[in-house]
Backbone as JSON, one array per atom type, in Angstrom:
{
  "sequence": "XXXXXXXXXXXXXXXXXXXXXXXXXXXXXXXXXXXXXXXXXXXXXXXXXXXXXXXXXXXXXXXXXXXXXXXXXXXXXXXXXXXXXXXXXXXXXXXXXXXXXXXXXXXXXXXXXXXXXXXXXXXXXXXXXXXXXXXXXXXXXXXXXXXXXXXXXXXXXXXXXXXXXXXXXXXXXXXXXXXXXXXXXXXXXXXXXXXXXXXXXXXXXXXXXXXXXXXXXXXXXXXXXXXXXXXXXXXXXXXXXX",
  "N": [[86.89, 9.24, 79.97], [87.69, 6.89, 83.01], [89.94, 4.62, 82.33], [90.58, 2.72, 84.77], [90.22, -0.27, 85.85], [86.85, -0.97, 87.75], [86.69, -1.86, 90.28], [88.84, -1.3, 91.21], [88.6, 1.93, 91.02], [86.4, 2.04, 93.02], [87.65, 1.2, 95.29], [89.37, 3.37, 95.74], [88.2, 4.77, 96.14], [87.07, 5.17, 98.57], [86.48, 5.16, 101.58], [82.54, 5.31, 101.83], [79.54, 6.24, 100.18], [77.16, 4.05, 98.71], [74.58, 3.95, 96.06], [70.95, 2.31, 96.15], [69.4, 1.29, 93.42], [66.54, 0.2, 93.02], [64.66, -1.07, 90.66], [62.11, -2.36, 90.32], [60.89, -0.65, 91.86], [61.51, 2.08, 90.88], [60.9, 3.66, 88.34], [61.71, 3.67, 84.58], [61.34, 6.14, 83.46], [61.67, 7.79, 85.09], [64.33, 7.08, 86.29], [66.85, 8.66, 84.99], [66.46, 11.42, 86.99], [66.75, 10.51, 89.15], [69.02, 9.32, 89.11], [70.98, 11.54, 88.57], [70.32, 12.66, 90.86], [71.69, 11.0, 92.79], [74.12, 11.11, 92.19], [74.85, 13.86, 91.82], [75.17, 13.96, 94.79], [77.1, 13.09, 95.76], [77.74, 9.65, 95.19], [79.85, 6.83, 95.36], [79.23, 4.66, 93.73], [76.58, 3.21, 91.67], [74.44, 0.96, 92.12], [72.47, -2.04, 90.81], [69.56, -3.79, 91.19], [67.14, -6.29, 92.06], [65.28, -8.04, 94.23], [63.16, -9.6, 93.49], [62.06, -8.51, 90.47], [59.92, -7.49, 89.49], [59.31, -6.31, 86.84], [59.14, -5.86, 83.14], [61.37, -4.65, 82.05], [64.33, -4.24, 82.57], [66.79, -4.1, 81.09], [66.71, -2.06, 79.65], [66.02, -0.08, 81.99], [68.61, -0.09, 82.72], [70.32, 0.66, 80.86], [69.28, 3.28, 80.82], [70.11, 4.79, 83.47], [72.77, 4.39, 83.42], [73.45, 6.5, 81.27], [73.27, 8.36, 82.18], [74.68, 8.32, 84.74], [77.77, 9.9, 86.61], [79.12, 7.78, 87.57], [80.42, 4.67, 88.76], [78.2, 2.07, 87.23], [76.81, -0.82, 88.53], [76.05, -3.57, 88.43], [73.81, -5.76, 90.95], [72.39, -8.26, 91.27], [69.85, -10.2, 91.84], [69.28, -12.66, 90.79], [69.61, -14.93, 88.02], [68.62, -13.77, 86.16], [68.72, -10.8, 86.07], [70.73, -9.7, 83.68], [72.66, -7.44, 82.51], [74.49, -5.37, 79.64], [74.95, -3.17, 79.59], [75.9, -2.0, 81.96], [78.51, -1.33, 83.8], [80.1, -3.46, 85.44], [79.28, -5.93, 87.72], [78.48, -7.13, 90.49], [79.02, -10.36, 91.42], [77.19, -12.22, 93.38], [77.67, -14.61, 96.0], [75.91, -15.95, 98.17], [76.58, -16.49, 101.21], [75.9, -16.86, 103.76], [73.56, -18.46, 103.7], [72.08, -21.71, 102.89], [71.35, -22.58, 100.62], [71.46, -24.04, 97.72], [71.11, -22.81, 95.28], [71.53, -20.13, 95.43], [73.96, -20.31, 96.61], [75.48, -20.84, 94.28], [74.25, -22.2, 92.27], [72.22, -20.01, 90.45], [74.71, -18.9, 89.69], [76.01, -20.44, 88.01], [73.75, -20.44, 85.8], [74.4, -17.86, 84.81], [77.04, -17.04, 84.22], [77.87, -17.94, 81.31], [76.89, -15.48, 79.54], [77.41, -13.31, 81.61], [80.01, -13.52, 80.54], [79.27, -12.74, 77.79], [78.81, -10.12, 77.73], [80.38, -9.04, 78.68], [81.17, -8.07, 81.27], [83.06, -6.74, 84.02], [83.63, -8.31, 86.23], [82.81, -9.12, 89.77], [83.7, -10.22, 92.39], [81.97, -11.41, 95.4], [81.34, -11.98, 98.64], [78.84, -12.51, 99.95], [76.5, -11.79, 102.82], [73.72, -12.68, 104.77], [72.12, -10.72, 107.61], [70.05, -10.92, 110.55], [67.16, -9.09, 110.58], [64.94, -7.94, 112.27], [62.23, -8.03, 110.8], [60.89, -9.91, 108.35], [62.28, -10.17, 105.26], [61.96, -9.44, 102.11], [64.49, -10.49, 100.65], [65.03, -12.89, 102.2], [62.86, -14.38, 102.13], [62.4, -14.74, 99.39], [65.44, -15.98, 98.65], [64.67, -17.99, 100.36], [66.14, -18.72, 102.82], [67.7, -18.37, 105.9], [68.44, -15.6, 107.54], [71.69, -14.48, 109.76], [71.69, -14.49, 113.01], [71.55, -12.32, 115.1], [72.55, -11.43, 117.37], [74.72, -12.86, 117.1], [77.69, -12.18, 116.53], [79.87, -13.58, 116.44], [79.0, -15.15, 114.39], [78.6, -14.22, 112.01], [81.12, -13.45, 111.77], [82.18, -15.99, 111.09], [81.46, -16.39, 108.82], [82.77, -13.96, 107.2], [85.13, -14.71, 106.61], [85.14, -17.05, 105.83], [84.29, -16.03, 103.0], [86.57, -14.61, 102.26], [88.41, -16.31, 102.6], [87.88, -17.82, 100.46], [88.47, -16.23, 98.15], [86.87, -13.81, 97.96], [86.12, -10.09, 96.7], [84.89, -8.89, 97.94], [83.03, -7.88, 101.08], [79.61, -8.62, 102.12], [77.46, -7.38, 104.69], [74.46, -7.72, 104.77], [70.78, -6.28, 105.76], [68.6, -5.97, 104.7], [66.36, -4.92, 102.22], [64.68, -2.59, 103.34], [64.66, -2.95, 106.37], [63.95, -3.66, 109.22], [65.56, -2.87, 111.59], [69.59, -1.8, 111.6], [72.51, -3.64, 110.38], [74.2, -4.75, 113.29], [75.85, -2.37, 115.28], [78.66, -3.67, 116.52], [78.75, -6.11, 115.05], [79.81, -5.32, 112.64], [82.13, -3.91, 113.35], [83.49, -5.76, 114.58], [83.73, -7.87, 112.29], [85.14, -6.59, 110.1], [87.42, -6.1, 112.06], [88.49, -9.05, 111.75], [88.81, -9.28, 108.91], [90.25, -8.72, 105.94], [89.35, -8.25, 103.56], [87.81, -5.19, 101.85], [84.75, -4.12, 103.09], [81.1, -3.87, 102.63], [78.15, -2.66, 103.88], [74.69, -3.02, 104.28], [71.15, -1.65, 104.06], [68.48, -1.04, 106.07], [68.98, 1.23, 106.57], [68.6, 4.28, 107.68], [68.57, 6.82, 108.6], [71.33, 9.87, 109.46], [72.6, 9.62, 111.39], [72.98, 6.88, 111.97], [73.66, 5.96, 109.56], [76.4, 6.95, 110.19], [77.38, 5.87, 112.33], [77.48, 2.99, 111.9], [79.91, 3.2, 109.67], [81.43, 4.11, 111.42], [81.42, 2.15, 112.42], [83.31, 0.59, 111.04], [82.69, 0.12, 108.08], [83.75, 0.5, 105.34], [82.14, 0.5, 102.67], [79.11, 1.95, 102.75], [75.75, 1.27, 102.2], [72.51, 3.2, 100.53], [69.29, 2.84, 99.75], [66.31, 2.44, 100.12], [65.78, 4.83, 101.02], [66.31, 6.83, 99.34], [64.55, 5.86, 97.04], [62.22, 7.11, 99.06], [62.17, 9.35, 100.42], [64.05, 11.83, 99.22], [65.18, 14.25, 100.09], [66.24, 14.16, 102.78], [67.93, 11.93, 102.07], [69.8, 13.63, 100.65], [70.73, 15.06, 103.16], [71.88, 13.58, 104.85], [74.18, 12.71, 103.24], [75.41, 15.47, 102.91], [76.16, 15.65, 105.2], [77.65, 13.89, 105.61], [80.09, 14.43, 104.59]],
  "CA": [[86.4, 8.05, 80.67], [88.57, 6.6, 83.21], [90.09, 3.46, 82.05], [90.73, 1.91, 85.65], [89.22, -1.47, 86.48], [85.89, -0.56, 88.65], [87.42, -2.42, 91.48], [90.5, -0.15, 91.42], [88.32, 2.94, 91.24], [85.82, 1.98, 93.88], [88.35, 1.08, 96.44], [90.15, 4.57, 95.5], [86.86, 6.34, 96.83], [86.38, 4.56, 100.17], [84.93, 4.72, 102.33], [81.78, 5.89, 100.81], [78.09, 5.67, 99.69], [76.79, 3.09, 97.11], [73.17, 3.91, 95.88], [70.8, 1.5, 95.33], [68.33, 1.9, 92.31], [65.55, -0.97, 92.63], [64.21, -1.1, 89.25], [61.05, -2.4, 90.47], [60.55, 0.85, 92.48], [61.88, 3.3, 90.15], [60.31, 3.48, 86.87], [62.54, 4.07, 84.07], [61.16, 7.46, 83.26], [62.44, 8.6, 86.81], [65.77, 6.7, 86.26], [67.5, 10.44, 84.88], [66.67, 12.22, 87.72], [67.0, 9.29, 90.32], [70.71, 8.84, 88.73], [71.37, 12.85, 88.63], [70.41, 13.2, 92.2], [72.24, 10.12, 93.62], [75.72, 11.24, 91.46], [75.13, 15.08, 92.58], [75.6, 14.21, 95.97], [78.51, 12.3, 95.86], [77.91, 8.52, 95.81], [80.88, 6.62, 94.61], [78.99, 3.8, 92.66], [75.45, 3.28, 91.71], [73.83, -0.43, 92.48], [71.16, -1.89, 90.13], [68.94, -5.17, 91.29], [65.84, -5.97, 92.46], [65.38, -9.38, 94.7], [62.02, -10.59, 92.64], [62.13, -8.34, 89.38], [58.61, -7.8, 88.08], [59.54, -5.11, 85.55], [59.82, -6.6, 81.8], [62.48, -3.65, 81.17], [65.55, -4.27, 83.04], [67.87, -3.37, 80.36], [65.95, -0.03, 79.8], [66.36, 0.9, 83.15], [70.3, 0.17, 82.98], [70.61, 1.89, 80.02], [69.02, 5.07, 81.26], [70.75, 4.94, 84.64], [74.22, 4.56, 82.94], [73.59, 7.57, 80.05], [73.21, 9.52, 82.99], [75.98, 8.77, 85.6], [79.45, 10.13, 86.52], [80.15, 6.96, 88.38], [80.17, 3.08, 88.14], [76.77, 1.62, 87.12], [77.16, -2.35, 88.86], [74.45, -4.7, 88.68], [73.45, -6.07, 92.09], [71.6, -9.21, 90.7], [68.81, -11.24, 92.77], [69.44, -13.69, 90.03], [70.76, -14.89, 86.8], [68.23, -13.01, 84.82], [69.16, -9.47, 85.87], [72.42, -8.97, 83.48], [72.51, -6.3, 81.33], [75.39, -5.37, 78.94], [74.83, -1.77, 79.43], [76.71, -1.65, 83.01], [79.87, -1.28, 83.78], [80.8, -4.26, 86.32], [78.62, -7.16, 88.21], [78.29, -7.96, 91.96], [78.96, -11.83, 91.55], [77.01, -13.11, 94.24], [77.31, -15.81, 96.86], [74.44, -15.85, 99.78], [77.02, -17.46, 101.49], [75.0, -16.9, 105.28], [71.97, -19.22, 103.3], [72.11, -22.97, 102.44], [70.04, -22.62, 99.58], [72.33, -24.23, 96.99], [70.75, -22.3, 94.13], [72.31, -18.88, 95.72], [75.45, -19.91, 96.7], [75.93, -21.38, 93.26], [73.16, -22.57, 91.02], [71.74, -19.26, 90.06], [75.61, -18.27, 89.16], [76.22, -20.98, 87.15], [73.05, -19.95, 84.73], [74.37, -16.62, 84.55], [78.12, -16.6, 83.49], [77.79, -17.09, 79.79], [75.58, -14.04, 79.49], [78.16, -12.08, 81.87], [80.85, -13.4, 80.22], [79.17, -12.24, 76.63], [78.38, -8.84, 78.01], [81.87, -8.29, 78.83], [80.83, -7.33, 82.63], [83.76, -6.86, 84.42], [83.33, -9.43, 87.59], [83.39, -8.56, 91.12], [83.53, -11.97, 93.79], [81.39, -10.77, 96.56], [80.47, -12.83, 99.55], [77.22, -11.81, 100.45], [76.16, -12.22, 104.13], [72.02, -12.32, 105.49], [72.05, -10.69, 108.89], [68.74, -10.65, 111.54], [66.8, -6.82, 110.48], [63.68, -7.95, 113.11], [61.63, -7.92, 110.41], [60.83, -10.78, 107.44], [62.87, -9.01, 104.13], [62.26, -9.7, 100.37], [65.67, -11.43, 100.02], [64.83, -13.92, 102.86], [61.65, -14.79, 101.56], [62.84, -15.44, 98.01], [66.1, -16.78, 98.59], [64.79, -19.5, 101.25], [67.34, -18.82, 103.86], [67.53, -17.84, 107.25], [69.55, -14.88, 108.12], [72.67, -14.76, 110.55], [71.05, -14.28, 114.52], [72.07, -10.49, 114.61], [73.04, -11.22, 118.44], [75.63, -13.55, 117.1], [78.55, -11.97, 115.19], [80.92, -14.59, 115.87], [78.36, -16.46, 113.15], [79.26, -13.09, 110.7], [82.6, -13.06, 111.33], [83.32, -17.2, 110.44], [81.09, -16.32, 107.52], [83.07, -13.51, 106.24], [86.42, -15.12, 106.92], [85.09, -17.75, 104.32], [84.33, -15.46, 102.05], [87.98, -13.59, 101.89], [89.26, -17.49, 101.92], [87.54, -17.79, 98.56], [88.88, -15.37, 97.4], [86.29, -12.72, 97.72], [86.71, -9.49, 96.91], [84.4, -7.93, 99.08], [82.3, -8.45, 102.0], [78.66, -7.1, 101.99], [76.9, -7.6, 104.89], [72.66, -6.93, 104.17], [70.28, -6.76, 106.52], [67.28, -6.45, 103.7], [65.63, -3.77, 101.7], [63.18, -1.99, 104.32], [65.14, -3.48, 107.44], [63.68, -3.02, 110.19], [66.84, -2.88, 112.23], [70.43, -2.18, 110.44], [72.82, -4.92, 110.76], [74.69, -3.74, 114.68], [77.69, -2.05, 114.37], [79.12, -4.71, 117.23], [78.64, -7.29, 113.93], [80.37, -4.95, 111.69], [83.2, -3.75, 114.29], [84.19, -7.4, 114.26], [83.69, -8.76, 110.77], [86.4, -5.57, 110.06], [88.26, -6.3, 113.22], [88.76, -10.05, 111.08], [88.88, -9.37, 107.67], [91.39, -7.83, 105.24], [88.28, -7.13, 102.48], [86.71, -4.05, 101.95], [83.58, -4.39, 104.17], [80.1, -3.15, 102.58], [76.86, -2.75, 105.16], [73.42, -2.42, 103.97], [69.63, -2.57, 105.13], [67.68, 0.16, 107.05], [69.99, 2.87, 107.17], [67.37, 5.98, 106.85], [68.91, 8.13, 109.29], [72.35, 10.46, 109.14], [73.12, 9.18, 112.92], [72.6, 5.23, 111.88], [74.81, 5.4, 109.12], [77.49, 7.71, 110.87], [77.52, 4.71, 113.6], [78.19, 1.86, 110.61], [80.81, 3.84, 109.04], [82.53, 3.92, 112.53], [82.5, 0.83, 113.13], [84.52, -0.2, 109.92], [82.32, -0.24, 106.87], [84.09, 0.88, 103.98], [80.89, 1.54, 101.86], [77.25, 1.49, 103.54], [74.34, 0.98, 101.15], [71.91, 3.63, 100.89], [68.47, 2.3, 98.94], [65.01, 3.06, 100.42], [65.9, 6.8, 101.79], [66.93, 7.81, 98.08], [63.03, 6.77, 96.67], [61.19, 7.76, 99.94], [62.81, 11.04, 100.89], [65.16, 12.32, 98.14], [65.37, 15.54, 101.31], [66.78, 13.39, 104.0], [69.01, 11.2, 101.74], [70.92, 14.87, 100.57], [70.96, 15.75, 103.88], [72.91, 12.41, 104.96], [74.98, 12.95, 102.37], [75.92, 16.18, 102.98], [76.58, 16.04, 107.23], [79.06, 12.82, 105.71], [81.64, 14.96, 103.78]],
  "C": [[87.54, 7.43, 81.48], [88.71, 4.95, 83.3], [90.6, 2.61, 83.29], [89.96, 1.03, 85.49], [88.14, -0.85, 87.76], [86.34, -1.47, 89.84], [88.04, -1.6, 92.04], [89.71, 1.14, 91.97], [87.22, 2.76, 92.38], [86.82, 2.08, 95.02], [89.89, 2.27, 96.59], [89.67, 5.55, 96.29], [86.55, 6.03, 98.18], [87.2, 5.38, 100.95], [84.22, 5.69, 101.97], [80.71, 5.27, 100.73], [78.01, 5.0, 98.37], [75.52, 3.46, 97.33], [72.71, 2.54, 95.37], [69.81, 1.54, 94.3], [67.58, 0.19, 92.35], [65.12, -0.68, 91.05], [62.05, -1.87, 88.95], [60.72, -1.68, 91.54], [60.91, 1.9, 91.8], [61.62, 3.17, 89.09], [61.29, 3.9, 85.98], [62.58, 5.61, 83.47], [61.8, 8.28, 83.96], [63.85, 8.07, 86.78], [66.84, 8.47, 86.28], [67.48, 10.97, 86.2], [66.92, 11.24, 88.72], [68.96, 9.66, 90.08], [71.34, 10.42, 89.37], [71.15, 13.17, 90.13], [71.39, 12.5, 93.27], [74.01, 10.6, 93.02], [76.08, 12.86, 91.7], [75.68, 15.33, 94.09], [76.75, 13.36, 96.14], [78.95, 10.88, 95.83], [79.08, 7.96, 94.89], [80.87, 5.28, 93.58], [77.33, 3.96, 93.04], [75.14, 1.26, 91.45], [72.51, -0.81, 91.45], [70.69, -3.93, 90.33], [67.96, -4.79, 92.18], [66.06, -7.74, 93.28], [64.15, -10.35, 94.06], [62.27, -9.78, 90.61], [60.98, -8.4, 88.74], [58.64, -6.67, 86.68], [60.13, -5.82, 84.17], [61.02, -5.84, 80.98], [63.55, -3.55, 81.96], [66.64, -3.23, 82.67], [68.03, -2.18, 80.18], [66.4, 0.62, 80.66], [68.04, 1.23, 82.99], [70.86, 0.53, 82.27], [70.55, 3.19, 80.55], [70.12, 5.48, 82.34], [72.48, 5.48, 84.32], [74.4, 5.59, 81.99], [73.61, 8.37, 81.42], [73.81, 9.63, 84.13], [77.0, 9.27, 85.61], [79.89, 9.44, 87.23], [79.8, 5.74, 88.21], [78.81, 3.14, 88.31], [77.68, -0.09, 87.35], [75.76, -2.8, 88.88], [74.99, -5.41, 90.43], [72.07, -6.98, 91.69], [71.13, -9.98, 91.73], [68.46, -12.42, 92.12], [69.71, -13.89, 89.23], [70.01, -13.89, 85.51], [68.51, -11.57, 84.67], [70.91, -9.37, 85.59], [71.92, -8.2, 82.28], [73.92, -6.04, 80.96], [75.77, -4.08, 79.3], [75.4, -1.22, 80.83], [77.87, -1.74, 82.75], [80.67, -2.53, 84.62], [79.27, -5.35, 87.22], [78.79, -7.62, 89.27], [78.45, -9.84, 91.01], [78.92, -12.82, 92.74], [77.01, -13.92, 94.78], [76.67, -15.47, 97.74], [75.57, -16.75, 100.5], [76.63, -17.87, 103.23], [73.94, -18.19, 104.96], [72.72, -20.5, 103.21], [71.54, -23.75, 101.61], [71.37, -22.77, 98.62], [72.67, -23.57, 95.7], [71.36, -20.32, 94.3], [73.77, -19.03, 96.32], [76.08, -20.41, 95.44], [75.28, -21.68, 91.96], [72.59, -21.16, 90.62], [73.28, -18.68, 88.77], [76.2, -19.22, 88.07], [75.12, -20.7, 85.9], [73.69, -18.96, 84.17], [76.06, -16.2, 83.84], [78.21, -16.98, 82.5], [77.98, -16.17, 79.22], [76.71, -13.3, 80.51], [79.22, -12.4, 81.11], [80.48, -12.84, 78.4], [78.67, -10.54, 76.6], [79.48, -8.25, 77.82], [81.87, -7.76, 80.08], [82.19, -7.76, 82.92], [83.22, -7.37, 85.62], [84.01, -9.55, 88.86], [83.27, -9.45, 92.47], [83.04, -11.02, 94.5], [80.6, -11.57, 97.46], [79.43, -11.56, 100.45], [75.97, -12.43, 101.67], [74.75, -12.02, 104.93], [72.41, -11.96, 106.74], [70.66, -10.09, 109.69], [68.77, -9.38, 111.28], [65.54, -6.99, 111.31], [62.35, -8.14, 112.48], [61.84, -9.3, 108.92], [60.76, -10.4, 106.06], [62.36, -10.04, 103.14], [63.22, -10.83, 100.39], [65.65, -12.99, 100.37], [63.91, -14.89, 102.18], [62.29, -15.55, 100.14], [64.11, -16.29, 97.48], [65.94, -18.28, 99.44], [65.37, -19.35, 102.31], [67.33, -18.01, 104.89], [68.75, -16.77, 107.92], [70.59, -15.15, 109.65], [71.76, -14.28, 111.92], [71.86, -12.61, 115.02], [72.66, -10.21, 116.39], [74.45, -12.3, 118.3], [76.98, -13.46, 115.98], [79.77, -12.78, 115.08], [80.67, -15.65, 114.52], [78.79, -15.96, 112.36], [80.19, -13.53, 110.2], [83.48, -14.48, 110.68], [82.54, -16.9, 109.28], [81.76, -15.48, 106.55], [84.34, -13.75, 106.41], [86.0, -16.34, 105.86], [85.14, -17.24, 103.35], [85.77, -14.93, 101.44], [88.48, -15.18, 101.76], [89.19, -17.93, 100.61], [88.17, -16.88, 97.89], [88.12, -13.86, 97.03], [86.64, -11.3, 97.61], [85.79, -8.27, 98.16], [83.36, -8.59, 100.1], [80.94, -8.11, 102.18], [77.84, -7.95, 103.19], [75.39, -7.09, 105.43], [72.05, -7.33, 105.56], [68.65, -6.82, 105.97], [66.92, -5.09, 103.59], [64.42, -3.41, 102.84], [63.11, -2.59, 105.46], [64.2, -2.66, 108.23], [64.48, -2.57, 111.23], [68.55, -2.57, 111.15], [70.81, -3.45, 111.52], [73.97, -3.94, 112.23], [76.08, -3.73, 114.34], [78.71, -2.75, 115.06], [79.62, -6.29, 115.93], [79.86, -6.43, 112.61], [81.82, -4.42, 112.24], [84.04, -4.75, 113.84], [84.52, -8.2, 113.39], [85.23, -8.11, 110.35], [87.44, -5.99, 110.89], [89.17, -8.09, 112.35], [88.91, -10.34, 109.9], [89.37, -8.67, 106.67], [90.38, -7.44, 103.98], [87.88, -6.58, 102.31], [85.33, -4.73, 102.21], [82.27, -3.74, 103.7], [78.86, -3.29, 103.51], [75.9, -2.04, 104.11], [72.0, -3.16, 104.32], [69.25, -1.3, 105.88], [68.74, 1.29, 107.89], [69.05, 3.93, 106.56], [67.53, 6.98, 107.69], [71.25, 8.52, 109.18], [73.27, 9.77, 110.79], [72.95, 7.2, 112.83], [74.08, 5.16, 110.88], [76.44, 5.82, 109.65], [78.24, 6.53, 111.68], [77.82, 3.4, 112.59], [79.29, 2.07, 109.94], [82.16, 3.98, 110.35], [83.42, 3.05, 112.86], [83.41, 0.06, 112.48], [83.94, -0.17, 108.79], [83.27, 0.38, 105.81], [83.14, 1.41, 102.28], [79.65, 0.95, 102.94], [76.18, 1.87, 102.03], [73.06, 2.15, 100.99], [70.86, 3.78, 99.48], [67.1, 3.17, 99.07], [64.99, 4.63, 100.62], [65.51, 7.22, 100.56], [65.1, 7.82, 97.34], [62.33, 7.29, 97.62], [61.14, 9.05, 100.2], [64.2, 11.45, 100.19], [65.98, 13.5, 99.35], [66.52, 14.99, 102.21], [67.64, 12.42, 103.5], [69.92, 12.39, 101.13], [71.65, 15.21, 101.81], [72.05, 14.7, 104.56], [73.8, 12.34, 104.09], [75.75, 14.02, 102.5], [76.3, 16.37, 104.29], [77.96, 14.44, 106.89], [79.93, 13.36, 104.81], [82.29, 15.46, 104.67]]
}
């Protein structure tokens, strides 16, 4: 087992794919092979959150997921109730694009107890909404109005707060089942301004989309919907990026 801090060993593997495993799209039965296919092709952590959470088996899932990786299992929480013990490390969200007080803060104050009795190792991560053309999950349920996706000087003072906090990473989403990703002009620049490893995610479902995010500076890109829709076409993106 390697005893690095999941920090250390993530930012060992970059630049690189993060999977994401919804848990209210992937049943826990399918977890095993979900995990085994996303850790065969090379990703260098596996992601686990959902932005509503109707599944009464969380933990289940992040059990299964984690008996069956060879690489970090992180929660990627849509709120204070998805923590599980059974990961290895914890996105510690701020929405810090929103003005919804309960995501840049009130949700995380419920929730550190419970990570701190898990033992999750805890990963600051300013977490940035950017315009996908389309009206996402996250939007909807967090309240908040993503960044204007023609305006990355809005990004770039947003993720220049974030690294002033102290963040350790930058992620900026453009929503599960984007209709647009976030433009690589927005991610060019955020990079071009910011000394934190840079994650991008949101409607990357082609090998020529993420190629073009990865150019422009990401350090990991996100890759969610592809992996349940077309298991085919998320290998094959996987394998034209080694």
């Amino acid at each position: 087992m390697n005893s690095k801090p999941i920090y250390d060993q993530l930012n060992s593997a970059r630049p690189g794919v993060l999977a994401l495993l919804d848990p209210d799209r992937i049943s826990t039965e399918d977890a095993r092979s979900v995990t085994k296919l996303v850790c065969d092709n090379g990703v260098k952590g596996i992601l686990l959150g959902s932005s509503l959470l109707v599944t009464p088996h969380f933990d289940k899932f992040v059990r299964a997921v984690k008996d069956n990786a060879s690489c970090p299992v992180i929660l990627f929480p849509g709120g204070s109730h998805q923590v599980s013990s059974s990961a290895d490390a914890i996105f510690f969200l701020s929405l810090l694009s929103g003005r919804n007080s309960e995501f840049l803060v009130g949700e995380q104050v419920k929730a550190v107890f419970l990570i701190r009795e898990c033992g999750l190792e805890v990963i600051p991560v300013g977490y940035i909404l950017i315009e996908s053309g389309n009206f996402t999950a996250v939007e909807y349920i967090s309240n908040t109005k993503p960044i204007p996706r023609t305006k990355p000087e809005i990004a770039v003072a947003h993720a220049l707060v974030g690294q002033y906090f102290g963040m350790k990473y930058i992620y900026l989403e453009a929503g599960s089942g984007a209709q647009n990703a976030v433009p690589p002009d927005t991610v060019r620049k955020v990079k071009q301004n910011v000394t934190v490893p840079l994650i991008v995610g949101g409607g990357l479902r082609t090998y020529d989309r993420v190629r073009e995010i990865c150019d422009a500076g990401a350090d990991f890109v996100v890759l969610g919907s592809i992996i349940e829709r077309s298991p085919v076409e998320f290998k094959e993106i996987m394998r034209r990026l080694k």
